[in-house]
C-alpha positions in Angstrom: 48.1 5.2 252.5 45.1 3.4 250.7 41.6 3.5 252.5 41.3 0.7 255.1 37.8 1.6 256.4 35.2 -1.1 255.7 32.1 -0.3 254.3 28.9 -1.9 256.5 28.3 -4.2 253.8 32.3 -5.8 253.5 31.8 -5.9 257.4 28.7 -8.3 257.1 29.4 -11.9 258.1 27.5 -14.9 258.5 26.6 -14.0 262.0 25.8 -10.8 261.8 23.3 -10.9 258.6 19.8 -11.3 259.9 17.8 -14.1 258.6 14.2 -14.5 257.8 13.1 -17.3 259.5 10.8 -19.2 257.6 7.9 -21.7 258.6 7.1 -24.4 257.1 4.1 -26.3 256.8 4.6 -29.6 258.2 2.7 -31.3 255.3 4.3 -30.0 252.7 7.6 -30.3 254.9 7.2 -34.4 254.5 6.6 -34.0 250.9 9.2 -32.5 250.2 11.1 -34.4 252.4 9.9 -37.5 251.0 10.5 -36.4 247.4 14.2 -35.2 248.4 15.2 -38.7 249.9 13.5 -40.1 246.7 16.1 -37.9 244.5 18.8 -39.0 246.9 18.4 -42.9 246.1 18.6 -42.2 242.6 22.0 -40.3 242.7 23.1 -42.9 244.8 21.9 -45.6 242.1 23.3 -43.7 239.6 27.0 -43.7 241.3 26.3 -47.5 241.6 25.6 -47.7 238.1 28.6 -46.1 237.0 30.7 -48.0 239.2 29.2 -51.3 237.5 29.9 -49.8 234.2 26.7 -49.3 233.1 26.0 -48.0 229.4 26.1 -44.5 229.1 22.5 -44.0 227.9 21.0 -45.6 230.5 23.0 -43.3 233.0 22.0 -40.3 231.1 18.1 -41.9 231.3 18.5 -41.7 235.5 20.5 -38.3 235.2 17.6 -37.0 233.4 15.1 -38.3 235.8 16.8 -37.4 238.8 17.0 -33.5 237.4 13.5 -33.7 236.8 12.9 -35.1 239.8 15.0 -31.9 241.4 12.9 -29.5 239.1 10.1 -30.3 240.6 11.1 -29.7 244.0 12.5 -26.3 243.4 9.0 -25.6 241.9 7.1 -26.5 244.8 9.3 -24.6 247.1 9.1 -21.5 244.6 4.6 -21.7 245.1 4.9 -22.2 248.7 7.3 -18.9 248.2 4.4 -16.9 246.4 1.5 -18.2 248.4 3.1 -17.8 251.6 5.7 -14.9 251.2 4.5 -13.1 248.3 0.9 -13.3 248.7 0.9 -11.8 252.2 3.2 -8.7 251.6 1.2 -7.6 248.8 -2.1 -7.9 251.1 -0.3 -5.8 253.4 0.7 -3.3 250.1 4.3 -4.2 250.0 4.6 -4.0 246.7 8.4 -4.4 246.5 8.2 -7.9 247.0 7.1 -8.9 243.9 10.2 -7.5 242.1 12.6 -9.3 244.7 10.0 -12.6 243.6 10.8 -12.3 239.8 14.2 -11.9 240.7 14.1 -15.3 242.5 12.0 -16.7 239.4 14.7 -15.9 237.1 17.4 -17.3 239.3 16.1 -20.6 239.8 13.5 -21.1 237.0 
């Protein structure tokens, strides 16, 4: 008979993993908002383009400025993550944070 018992991580769902709750600052909250909405009128221009057959090159052109666009976003999200997160657990001498921070660095850099 094989072995049916769950581990406490394979029992984990959704609901029952805790989640840091984070708190944005409300000015940087409307820039990024702002910037995100900005990103989301040029995918939608690019589907337009395509549908009106645009040339290739100029999709490309919006593609690339739209991912740059994105780039940026992700980039001000990962300093808000050092000053706010990392900054304050290493003040506090949690030094383990700053391996989990390089971890994020690599994922999304």
């Amino acid at each position: 008979m094989a072995n049916t018992k769950k581990t406490k991580e394979e029992t984990k769902t959704p609901e029952t993993v805790e989640k840091k709750k984070y708190y944005w600052v409300e000015e940087d909250t409307k820039v990024l908002r702002t910037r995100l909405n900005r990103v989301t009128g040029q995918l939608k221009g690019i589907v337009n383009m395509i549908d009106e057959g645009r040339p290739y090159e100029d999709v490309l052109i919006q593609l690339s400025s739209s991912y740059k666009s994105i780039r940026s976003v992700t980039n001000m999200i990962l300093c808000n993550h050092l000053i706010d997160c990392v900054k304050k657990s290493v003040t506090q001498g949690k030094y383990d944070v700053l391996e989990e921070a390089m971890e994020i660095f690599k994922r999304y850099q």
